[in-house]
C-alpha positions as a Markdown table, in Angstrom:
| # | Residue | x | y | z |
|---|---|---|---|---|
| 1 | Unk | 135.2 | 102.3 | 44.9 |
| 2 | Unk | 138.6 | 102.6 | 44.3 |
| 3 | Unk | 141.1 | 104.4 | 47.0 |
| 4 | Unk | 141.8 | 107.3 | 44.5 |
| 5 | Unk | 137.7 | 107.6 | 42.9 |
| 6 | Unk | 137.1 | 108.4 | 47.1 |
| 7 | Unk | 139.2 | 111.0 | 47.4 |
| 8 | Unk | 138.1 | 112.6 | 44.9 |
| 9 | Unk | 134.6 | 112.3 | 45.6 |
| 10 | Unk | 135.6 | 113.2 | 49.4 |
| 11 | Unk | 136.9 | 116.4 | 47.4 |
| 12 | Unk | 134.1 | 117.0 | 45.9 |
| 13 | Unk | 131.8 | 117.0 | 49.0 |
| 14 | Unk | 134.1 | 119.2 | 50.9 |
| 15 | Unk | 133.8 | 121.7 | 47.7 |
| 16 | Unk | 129.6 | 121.1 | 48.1 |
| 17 | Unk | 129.6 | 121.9 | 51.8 |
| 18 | Unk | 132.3 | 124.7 | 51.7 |
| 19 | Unk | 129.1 | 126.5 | 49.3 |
| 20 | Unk | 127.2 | 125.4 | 52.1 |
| 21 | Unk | 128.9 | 126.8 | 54.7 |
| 22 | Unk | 127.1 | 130.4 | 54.9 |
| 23 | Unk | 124.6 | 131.6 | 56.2 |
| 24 | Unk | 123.7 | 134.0 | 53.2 |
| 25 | Unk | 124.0 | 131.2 | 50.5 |
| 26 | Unk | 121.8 | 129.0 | 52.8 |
| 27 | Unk | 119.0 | 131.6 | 53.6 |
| 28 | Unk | 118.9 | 132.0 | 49.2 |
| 29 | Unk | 118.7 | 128.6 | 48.6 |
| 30 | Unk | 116.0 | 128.0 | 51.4 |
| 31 | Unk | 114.1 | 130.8 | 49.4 |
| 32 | Unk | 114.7 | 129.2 | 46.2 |
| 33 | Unk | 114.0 | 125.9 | 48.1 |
| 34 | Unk | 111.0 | 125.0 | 45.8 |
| 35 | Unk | 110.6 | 128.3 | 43.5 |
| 36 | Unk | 112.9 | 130.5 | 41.1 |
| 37 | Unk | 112.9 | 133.9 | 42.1 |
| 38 | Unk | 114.8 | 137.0 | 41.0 |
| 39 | Unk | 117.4 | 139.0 | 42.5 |
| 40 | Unk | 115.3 | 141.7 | 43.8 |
| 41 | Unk | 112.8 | 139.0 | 45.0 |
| 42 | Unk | 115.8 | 137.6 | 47.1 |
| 43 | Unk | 116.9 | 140.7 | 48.3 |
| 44 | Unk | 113.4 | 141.8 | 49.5 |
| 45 | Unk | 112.8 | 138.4 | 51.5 |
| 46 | Unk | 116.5 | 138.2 | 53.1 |
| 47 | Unk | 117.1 | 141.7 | 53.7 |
| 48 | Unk | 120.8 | 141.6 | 51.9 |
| 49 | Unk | 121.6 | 144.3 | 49.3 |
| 50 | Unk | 121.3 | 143.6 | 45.7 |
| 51 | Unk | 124.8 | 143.4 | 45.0 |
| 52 | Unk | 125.6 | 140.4 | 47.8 |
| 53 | Unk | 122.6 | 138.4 | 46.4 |
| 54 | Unk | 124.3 | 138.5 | 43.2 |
| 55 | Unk | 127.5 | 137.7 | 44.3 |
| 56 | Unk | 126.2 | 135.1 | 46.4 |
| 57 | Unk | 123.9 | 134.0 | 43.3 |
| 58 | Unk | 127.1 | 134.0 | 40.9 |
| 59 | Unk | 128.6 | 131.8 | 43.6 |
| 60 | Unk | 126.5 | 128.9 | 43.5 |
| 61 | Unk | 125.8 | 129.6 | 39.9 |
| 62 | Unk | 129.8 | 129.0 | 38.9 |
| 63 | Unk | 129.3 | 125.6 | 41.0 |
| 64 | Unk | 126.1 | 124.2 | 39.4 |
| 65 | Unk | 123.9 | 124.5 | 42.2 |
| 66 | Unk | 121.9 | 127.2 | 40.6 |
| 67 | Unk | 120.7 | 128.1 | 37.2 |
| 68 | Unk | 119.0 | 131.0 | 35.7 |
| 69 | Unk | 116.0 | 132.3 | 33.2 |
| 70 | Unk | 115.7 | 135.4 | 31.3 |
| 71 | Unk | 112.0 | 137.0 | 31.3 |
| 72 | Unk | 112.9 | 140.0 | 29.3 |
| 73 | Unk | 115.2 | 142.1 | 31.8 |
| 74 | Unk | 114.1 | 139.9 | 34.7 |
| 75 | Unk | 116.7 | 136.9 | 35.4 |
| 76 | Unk | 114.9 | 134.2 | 37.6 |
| 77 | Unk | 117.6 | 131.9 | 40.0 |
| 78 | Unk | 116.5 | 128.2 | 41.0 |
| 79 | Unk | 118.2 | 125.6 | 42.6 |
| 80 | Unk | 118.7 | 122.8 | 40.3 |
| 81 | Unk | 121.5 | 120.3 | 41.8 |
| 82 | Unk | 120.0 | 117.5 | 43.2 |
| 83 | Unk | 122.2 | 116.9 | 46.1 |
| 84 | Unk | 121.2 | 120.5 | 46.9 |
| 85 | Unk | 118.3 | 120.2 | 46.7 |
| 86 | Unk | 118.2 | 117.1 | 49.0 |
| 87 | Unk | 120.1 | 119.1 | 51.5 |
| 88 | Unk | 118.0 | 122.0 | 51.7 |
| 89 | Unk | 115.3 | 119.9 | 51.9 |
| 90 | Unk | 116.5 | 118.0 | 55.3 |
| 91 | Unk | 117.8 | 121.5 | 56.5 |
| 92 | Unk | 114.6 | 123.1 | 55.4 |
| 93 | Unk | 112.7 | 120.2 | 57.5 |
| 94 | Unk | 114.9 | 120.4 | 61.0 |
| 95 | Unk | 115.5 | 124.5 | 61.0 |
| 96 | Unk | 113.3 | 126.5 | 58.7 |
| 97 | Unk | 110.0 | 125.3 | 58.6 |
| 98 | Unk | 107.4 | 126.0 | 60.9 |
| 99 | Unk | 107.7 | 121.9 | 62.2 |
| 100 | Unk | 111.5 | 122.8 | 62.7 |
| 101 | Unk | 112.6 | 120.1 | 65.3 |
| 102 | Unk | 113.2 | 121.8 | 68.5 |
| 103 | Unk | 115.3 | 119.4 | 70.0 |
| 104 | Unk | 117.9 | 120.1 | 66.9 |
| 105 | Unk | 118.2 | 123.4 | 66.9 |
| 106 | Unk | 118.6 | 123.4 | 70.8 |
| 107 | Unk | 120.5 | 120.5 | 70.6 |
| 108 | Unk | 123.5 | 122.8 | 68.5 |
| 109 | Unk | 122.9 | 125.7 | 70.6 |
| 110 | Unk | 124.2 | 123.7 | 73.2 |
| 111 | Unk | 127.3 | 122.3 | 71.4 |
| 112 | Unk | 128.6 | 125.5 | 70.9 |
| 113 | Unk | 128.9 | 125.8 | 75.0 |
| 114 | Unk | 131.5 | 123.3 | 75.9 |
């Protein structure tokens, strides 16, 4: 790959992992991991207000990580980029799931101490 096709790829990352880079869009997408669910569904299981799930929705929406159906007045969210998906799945493994490694998460609870 060319000099110039890398940085913009490297720019394109840094765009994925600045979307990334919160805790609310994280905790929706681990939700939406491997099922579509609706706003209120999302507000429900997080705990956020219905507005900040839709912002946070239009978000990742605007960058193609999401995409939506209508059921009548229902609008369902699921994650639909594959490099999201492959993400969430490896964060999913090592932090949200009841296997979470240990060593990992204590492992960056550390780092933050020096």
């Amino acid at each position: 790959m060319d000099k110039n096709a890398l940085e913009d790829k490297a720019e394109d990352a840094a765009r994925f992992l600045k979307m990334l880079a919160s805790g609310p869009r994280l905790l929706l997408m681990c939700h939406m991991f491997d099922r579509e669910c609706s706003v209120g569904d999302l507000a429900e299981k997080t705990g956020m207000r219905m507005p900040t799930v839709s912002q946070q929705l239009s978000l990742l929406r605007a960058q193609g990580l999401v995409e939506t159906r209508r059921d009548g007045t229902t609008i369902y969210y699921r994650l639909v980029s594959t490099a999201a998906q492959e993400v969430m799945g490896v964060l999913y493994k090592n932090f949200c799931s009841d296997d979470a490694d240990v060593a990992t998460t204590g492992l960056l609870a550390s780092a933050g101490t020096d």
